[in-house]
Backbone as CSV, one residue per row, in Angstrom:
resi,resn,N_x,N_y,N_z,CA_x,CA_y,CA_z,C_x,C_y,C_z
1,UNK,107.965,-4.104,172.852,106.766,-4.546,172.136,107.158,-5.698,171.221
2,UNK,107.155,-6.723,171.768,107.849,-8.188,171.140,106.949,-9.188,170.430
3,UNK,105.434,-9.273,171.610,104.345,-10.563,171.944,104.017,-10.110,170.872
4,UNK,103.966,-9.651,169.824,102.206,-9.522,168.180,103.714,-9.262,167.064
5,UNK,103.168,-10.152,166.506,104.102,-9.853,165.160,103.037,-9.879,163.865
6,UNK,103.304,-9.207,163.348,102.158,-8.521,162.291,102.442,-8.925,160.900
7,UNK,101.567,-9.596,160.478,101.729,-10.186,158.897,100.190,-9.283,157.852
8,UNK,100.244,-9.236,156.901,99.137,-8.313,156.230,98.206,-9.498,155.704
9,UNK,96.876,-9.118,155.494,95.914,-9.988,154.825,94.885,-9.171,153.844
10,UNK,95.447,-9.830,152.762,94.768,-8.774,151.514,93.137,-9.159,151.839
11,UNK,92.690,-7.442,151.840,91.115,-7.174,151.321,90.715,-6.640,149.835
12,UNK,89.568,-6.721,149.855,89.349,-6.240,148.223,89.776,-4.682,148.102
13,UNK,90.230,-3.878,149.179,90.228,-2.555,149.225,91.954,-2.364,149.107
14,UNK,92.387,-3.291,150.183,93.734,-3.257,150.427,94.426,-4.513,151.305
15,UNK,95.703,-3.802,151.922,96.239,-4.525,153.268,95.969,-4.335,154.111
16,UNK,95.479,-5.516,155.012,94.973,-4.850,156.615,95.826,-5.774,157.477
17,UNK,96.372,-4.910,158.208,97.752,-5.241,159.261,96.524,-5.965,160.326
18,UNK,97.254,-7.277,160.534,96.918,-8.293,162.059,98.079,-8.830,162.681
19,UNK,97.957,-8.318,163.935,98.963,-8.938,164.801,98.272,-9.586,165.256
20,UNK,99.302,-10.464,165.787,98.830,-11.922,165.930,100.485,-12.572,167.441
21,UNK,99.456,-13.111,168.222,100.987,-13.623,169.362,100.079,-15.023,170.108
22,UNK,101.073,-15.999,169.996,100.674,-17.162,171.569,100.099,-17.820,171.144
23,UNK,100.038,-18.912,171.901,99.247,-19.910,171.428,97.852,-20.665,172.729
24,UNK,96.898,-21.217,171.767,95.551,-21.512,172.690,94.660,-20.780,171.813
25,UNK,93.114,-21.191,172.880,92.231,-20.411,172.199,92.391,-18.971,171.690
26,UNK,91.647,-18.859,170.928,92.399,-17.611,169.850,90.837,-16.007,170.903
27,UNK,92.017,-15.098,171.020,91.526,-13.762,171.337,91.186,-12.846,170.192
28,UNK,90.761,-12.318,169.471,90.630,-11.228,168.746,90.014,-10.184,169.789
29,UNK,91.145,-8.877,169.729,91.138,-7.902,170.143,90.878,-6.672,169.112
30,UNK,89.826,-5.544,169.452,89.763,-4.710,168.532,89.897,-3.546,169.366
31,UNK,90.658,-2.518,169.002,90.989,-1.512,169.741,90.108,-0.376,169.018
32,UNK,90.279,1.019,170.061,89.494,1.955,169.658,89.934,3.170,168.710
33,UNK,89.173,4.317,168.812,89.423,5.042,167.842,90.625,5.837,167.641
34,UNK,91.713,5.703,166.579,92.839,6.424,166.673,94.017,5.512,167.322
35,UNK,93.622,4.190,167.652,94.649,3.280,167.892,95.206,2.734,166.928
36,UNK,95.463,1.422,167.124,96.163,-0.057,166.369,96.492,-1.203,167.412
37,UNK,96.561,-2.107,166.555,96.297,-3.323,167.176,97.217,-3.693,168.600
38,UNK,98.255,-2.946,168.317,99.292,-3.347,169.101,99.286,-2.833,170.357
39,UNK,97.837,-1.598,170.759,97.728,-1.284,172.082,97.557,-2.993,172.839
40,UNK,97.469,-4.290,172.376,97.436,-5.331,173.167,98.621,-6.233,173.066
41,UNK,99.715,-5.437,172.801,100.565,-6.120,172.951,101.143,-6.573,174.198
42,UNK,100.599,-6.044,175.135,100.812,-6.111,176.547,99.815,-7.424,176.951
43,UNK,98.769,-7.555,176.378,97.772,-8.955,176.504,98.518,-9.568,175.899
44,UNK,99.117,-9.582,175.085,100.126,-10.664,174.125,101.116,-11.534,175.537
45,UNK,101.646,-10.613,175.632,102.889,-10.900,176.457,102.515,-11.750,177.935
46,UNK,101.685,-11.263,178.565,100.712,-12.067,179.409,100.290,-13.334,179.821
47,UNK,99.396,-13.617,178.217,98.776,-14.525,177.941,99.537,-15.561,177.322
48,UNK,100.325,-14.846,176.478,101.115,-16.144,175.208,101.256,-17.440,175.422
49,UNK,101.064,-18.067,176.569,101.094,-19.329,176.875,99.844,-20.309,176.973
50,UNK,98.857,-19.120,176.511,97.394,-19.442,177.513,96.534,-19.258,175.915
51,UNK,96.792,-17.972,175.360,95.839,-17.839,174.566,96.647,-16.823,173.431
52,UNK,95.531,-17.525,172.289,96.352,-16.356,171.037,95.963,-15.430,170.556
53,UNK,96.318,-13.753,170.921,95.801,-12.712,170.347,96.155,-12.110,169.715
54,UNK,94.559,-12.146,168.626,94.900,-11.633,167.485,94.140,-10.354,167.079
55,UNK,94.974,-9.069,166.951,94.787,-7.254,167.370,95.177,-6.946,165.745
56,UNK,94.061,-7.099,165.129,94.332,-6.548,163.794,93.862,-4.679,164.134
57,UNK,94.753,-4.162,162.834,94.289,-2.392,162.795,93.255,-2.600,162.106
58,UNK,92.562,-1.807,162.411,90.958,-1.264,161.679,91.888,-0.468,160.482
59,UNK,90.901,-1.549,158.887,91.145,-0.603,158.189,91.176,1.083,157.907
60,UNK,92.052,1.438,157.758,91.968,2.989,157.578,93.177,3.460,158.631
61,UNK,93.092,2.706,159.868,94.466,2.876,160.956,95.184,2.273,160.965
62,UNK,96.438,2.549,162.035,97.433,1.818,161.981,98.343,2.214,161.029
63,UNK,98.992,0.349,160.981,99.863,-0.169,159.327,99.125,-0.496,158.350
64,UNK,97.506,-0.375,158.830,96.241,-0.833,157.192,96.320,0.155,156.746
65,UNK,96.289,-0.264,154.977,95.921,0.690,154.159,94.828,1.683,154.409
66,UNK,94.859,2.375,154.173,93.932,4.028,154.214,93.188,4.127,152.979
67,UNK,92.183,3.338,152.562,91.550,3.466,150.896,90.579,4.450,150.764
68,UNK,90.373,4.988,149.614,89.301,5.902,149.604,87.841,5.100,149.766
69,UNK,87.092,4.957,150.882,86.053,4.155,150.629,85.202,4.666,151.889
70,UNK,84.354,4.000,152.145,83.066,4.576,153.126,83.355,3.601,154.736
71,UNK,83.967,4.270,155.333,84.332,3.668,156.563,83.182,3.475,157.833
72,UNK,81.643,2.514,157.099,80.834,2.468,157.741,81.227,1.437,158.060
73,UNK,79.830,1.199,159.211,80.334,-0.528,160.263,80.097,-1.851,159.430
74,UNK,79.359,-1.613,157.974,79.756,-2.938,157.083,81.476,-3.061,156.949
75,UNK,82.143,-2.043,156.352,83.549,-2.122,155.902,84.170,-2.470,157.113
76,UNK,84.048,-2.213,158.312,85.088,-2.800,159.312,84.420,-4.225,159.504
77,UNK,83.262,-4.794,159.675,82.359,-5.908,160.626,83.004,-7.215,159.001
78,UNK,82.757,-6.593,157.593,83.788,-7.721,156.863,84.731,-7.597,157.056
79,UNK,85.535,-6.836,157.342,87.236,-7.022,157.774,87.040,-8.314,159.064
80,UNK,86.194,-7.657,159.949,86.600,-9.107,161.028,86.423,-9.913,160.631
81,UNK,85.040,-10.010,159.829,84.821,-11.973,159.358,85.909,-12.231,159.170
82,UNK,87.085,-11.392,157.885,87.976,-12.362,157.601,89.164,-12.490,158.353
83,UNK,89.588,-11.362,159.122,90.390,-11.674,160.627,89.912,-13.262,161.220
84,UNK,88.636,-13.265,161.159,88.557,-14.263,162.640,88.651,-15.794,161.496
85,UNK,87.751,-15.058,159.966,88.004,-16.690,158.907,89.893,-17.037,158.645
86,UNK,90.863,-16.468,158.681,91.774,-16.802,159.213,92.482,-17.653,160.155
87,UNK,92.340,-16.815,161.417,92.821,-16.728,162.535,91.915,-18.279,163.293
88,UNK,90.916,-18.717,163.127,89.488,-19.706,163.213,89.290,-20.134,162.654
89,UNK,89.509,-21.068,161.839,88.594,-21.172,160.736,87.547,-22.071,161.142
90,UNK,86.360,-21.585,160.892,85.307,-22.494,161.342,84.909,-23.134,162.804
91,UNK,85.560,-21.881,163.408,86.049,-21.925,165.136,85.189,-21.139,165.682
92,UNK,85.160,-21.022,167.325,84.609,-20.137,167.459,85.821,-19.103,168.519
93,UNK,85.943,-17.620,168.527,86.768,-16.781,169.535,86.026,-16.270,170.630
94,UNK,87.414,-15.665,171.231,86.516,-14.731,172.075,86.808,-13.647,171.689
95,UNK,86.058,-12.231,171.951,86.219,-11.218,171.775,86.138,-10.251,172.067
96,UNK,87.074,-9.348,171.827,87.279,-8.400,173.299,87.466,-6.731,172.394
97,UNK,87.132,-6.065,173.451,87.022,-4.619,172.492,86.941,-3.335,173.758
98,UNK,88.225,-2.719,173.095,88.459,-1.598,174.040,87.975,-0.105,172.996
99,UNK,86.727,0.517,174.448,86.299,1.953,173.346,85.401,1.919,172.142
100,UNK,85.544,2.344,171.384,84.816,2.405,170.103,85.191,0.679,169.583
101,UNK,86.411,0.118,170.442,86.484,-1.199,169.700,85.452,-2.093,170.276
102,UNK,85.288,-2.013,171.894,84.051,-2.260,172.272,82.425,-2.637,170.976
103,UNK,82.322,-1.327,170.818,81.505,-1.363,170.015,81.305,-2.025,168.872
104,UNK,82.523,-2.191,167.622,82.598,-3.088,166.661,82.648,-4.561,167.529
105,UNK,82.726,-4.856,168.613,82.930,-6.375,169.021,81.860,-6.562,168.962
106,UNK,80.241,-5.434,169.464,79.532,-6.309,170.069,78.887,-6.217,168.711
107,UNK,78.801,-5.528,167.997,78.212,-5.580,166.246,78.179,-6.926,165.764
108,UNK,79.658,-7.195,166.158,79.966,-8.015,164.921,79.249,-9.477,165.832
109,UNK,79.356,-9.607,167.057,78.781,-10.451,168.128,77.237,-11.078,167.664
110,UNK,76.719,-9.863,167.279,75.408,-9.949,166.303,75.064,-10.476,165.484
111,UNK,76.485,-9.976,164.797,76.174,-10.389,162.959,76.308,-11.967,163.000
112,UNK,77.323,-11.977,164.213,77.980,-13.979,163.927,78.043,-14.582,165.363
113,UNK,76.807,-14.528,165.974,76.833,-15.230,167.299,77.203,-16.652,167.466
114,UNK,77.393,-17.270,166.118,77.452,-18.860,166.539,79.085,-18.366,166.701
115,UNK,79.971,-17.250,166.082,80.944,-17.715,165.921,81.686,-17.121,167.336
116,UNK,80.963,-16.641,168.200,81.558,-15.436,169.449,81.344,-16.903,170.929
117,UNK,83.018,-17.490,171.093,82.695,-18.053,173.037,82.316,-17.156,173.950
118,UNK,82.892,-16.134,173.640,83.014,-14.920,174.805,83.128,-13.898,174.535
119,UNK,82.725,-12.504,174.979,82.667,-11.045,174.716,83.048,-10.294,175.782
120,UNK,84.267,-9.552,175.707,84.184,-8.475,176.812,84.441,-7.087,176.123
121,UNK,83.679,-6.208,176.791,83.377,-4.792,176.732,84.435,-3.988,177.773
122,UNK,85.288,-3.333,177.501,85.985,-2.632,177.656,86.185,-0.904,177.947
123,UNK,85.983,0.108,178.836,85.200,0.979,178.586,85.026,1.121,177.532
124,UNK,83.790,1.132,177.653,82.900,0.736,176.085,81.559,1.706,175.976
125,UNK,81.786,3.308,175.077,80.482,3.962,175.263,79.622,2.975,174.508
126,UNK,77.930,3.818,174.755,76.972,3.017,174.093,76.307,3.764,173.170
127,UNK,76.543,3.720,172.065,76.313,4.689,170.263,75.420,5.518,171.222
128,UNK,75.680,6.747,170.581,74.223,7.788,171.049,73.299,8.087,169.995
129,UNK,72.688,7.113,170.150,71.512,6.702,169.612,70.337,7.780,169.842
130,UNK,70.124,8.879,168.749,69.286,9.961,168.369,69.826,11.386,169.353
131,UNK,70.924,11.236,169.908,71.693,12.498,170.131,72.620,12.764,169.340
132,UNK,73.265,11.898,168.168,73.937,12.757,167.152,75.149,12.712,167.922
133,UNK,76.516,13.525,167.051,77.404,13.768,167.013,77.940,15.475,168.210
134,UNK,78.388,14.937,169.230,78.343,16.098,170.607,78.893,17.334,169.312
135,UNK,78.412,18.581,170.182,78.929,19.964,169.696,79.853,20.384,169.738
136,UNK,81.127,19.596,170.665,82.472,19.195,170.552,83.437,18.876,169.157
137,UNK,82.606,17.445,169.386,82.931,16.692,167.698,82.340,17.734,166.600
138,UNK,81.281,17.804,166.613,81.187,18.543,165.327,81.668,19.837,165.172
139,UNK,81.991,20.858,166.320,83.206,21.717,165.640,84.812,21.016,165.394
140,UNK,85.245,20.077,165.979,86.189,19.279,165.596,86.407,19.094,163.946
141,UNK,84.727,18.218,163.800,85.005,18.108,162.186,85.032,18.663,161.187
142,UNK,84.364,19.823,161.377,84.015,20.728,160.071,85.503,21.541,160.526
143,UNK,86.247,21.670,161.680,87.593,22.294,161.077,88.309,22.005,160.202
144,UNK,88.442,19.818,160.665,89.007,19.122,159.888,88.351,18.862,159.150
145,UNK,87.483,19.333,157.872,87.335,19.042,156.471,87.624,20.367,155.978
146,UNK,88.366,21.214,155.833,89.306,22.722,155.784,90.276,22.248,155.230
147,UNK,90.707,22.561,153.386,91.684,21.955,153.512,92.794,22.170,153.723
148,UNK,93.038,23.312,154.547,94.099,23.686,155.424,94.707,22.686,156.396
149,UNK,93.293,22.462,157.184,93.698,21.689,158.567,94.156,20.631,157.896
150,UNK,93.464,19.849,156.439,94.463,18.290,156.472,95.540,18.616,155.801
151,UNK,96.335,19.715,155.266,97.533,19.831,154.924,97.815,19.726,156.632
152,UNK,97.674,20.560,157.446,98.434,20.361,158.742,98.967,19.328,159.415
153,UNK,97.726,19.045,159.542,97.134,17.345,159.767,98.494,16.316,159.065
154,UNK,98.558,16.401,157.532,99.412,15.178,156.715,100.938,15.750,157.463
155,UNK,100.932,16.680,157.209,102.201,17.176,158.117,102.815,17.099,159.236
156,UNK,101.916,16.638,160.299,101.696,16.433,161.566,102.270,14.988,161.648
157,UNK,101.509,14.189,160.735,101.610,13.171,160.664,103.200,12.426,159.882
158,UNK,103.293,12.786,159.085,104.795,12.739,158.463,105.783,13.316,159.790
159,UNK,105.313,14.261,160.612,106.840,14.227,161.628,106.682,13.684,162.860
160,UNK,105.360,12.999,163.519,105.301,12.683,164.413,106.057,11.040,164.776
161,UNK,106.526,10.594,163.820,107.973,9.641,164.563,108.801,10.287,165.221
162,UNK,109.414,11.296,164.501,110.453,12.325,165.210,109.783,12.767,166.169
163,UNK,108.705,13.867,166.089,108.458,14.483,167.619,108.250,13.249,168.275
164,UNK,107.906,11.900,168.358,107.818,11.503,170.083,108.890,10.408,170.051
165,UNK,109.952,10.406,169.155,111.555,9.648,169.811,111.518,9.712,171.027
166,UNK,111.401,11.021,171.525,111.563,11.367,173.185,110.833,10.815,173.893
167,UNK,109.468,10.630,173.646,108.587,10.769,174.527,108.528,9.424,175.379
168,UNK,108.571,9.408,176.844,108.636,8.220,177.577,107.029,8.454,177.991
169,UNK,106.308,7.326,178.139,104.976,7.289,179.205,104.654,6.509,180.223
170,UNK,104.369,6.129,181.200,103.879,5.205,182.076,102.908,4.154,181.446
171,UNK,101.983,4.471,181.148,100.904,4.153,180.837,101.387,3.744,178.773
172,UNK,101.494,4.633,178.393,101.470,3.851,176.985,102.910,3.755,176.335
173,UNK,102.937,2.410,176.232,104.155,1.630,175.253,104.521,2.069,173.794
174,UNK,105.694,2.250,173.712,106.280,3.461,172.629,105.809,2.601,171.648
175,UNK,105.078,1.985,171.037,104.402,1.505,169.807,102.821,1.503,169.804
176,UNK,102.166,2.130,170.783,101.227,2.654,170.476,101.192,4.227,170.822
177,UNK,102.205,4.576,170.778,102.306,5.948,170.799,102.674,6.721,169.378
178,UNK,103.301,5.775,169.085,103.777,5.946,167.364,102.430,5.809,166.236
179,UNK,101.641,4.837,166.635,100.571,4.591,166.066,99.774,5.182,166.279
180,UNK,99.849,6.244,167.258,98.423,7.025,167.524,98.122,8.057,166.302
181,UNK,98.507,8.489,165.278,98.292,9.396,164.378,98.131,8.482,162.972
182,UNK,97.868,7.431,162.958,98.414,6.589,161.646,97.001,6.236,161.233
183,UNK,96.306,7.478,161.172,94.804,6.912,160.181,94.786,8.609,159.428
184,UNK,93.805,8.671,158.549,93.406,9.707,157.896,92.368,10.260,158.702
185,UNK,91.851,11.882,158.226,90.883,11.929,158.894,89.449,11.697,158.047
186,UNK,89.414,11.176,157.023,87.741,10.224,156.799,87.693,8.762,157.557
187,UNK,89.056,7.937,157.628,88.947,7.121,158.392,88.487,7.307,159.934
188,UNK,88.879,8.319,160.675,88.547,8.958,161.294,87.101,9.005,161.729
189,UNK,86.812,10.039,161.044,85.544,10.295,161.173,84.348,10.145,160.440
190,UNK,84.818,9.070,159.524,84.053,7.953,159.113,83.504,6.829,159.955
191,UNK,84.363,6.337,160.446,84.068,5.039,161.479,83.634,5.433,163.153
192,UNK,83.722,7.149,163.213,83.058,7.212,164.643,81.691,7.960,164.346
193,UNK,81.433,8.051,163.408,80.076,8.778,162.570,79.186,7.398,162.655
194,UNK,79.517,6.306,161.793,79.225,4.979,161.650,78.677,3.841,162.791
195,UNK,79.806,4.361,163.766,79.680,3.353,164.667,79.201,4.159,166.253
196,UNK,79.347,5.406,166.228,79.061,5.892,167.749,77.719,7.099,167.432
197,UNK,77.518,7.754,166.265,76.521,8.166,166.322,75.649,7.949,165.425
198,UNK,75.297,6.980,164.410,74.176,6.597,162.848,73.289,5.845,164.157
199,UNK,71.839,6.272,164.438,70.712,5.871,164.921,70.196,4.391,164.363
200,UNK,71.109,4.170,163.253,70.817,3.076,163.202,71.788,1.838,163.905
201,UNK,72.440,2.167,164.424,73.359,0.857,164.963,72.785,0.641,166.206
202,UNK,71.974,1.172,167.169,71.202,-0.064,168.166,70.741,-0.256,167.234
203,UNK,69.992,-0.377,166.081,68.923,-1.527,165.678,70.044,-2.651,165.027
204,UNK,71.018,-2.792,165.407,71.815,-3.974,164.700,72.680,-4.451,166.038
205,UNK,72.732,-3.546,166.848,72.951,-4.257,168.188,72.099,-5.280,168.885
206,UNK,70.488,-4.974,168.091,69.735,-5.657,168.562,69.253,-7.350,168.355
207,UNK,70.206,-7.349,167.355,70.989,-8.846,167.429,71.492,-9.620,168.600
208,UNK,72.299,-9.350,169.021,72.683,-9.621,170.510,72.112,-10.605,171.297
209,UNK,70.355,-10.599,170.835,69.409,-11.312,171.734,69.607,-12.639,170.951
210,UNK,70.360,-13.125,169.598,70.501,-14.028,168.970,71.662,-15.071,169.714
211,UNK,72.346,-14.089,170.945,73.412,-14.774,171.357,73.508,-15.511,172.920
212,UNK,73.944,-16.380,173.193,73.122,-16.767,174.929,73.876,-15.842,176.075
213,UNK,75.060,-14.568,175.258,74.918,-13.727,176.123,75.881,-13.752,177.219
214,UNK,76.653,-15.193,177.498,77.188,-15.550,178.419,78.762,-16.598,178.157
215,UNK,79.822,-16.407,178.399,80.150,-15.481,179.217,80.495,-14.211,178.849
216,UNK,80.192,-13.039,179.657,80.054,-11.745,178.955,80.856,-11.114,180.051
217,UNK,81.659,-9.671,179.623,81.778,-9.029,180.580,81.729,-7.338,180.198
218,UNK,81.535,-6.693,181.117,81.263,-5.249,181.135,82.211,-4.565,182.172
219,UNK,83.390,-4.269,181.511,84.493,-3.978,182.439,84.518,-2.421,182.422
220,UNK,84.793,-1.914,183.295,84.666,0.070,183.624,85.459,0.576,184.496
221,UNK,85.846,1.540,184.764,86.134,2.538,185.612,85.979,3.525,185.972
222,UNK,85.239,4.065,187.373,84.654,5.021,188.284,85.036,6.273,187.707
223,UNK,86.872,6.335,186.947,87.876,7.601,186.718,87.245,7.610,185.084
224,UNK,86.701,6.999,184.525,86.904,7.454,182.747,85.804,8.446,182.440
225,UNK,86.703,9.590,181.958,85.816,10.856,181.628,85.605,10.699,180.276
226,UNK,85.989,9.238,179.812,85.301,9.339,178.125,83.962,8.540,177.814
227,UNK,83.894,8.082,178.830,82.553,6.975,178.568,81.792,7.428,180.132
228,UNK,80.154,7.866,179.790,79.551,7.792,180.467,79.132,6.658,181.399
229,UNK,78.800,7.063,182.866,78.567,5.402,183.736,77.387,5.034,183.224
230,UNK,76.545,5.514,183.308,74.792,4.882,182.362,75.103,4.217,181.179
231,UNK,76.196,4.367,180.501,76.449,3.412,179.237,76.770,2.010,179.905
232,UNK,77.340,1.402,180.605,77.177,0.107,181.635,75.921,-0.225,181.346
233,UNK,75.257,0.454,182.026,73.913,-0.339,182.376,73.242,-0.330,180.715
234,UNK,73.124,0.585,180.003,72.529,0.304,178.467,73.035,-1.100,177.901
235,UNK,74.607,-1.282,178.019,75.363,-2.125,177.748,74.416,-3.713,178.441
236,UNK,74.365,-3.544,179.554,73.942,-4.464,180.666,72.608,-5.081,180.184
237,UNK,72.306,-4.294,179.549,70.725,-4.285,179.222,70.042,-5.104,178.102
238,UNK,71.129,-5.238,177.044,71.938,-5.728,176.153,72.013,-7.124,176.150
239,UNK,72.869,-7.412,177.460,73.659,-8.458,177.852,73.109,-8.868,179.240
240,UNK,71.989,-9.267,179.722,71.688,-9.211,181.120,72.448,-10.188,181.890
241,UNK,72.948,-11.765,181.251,74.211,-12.370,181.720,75.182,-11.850,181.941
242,UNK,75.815,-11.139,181.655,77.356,-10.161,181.403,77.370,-10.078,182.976
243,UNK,78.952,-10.573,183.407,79.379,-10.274,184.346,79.681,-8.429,184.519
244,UNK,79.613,-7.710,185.731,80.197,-6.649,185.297,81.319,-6.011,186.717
245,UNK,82.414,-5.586,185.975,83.180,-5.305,187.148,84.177,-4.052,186.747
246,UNK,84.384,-3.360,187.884,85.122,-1.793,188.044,86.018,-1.534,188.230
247,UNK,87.437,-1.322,187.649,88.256,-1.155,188.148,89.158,0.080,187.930
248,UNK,90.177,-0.115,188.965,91.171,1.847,188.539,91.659,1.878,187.083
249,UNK,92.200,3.300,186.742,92.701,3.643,185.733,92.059,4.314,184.485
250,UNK,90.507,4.165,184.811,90.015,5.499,184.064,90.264,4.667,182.915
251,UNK,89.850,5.611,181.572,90.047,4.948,179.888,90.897,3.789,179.631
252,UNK,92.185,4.635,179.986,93.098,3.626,179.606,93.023,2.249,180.841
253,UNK,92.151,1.767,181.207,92.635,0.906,182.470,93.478,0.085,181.635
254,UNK,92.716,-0.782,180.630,93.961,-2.036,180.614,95.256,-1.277,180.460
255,UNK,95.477,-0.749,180.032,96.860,-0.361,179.774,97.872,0.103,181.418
256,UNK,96.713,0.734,182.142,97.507,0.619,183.601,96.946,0.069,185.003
257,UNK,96.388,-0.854,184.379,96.667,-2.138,185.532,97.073,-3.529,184.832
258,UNK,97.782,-3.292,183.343,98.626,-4.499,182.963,97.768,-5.655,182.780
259,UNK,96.266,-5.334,181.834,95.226,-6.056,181.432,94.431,-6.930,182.537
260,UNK,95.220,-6.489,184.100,94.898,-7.695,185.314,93.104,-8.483,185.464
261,UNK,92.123,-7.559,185.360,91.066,-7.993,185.403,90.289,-8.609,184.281
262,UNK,90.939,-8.354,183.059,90.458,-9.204,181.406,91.484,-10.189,181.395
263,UNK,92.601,-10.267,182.073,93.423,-11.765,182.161,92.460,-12.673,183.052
264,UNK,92.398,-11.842,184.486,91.413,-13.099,185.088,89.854,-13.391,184.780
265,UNK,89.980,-12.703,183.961,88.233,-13.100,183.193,89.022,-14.196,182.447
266,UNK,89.574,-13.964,181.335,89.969,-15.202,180.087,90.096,-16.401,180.831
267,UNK,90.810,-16.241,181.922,91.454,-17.572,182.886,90.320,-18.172,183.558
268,UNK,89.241,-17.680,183.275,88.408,-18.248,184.193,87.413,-18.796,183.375
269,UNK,87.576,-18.458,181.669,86.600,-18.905,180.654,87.107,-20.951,180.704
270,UNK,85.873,-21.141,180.011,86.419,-22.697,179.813,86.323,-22.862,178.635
271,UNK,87.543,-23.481,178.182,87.382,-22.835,176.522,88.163,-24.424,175.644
């Protein structure tokens, strides 16, 4: 994990870790829930000749500070402004979003359409908009607000460098495996409360129509048991330009087909 080297950029809350690799038009990548930036370090490595991506952690994950604060989709959607007022200044990116990161891309797509060349959607659910939080999640959460479970939880977290020294994967690169536990749980379940079930975020998706929409893409796979297939087409619906295309590997695709079908999208942008 070489391509993103990570420098901090003070917010009014804290430090928020951005990696950053390559040079060319600039990528901002936002990953999903329980990640960090560096699940694209593999787009780093790729691209670096072509284009520069820049995979900041969502405050609260990662190497970003963890502040006590309200981890709704205002607190992440200003973190990007100033990711991209950085990284752009007065530019425009493209932007790409895997999962729940999906979702903050196309938000923020909304909020700042002059500033978005390009958007791709990544299995990408679509907020469930007046179904609430599944009966899954919500026994999930009310375990974890027990304050048993977050003693467990902080504990868990303090040894999980050690437990996965060992751990080899196919599919995920020993630095986002390390990072998979590196948020709290209000960050947590703050920002998937916020962003995948508050009835109000289609009405701020509904921005979107501010944007010409194109070039867009809606990338999926037949195998992902985390994102429903009808979320495509909601997505689609959205975006009626949006290219859309299917490929193997279920959730994690980019990660195991080696980003192949969001490389030949970028390569094919004119930028």
């Amino acid at each position: 994990m070489t391509a993103l080297r990570g420098h901090s950029l003070q917010r009014p809350w804290g430090r928020l870790r951005v990696w950053s690799g390559g040079s060319g038009p600039v990528v901002v990548a936002v990953h999903g829930l329980g990640g960090s930036g560096r699940y694209f370090d593999g787009l780093a490595a790729l691209a670096r000749d072509r284009f520069t991506v820049v995979a900041p952690d969502l405050g609260g994950f990662g190497h970003s500070d963890k502040p006590a604060v309200d981890y709704g989709r205002r607190f992440h959607l200003d973190n990007l402004d100033a990711v991209v007022d950085e990284a752009a200044p007065g530019g425009r990116v493209v932007v790409v979003g895997h999962s729940l990161g999906g979702v903050l891309a196309a938000l923020w797509t909304a909020r700042r359409p002059e500033r978005v060349a390009a958007l791709a959607l990544v299995a990408t659910p679509f907020p469930a908009t007046g179904r609430g939080m599944p009966a899954a999640s919500r026994r999930t959460h009310a375990a974890d607000r027990r304050p048993g479970r977050r003693l467990v939880y902080g504990a868990l977290q303090a040894a999980w460098p050690v437990i996965t020294l060992p751990v080899r994967s196919r599919t995920f690169p020993r630095a986002v495996i390390a990072d998979y536990l590196r948020h709290t749980l209000p960050s947590y379940w703050g920002t998937a409360g916020a962003v995948l079930w508050d009835p109000s975020t289609e009405a701020e998706l509904a921005g979107l129509a501010a944007w010409p929409g194109s070039p867009a893409l809606i990338l999926t796979s037949p195998e992902d048991r985390s994102v429903a297939a009808a979320d495509a087409d909601r997505w689609a619906a959205l975006l009626p330009r949006a290219g859309r295309q299917g490929a193997a590997g279920g959730h994690q695709l980019l990660l195991r087909t080696r980003f192949a079908a969001l490389l030949a999208w970028l390569d094919r942008l004119a930028l």
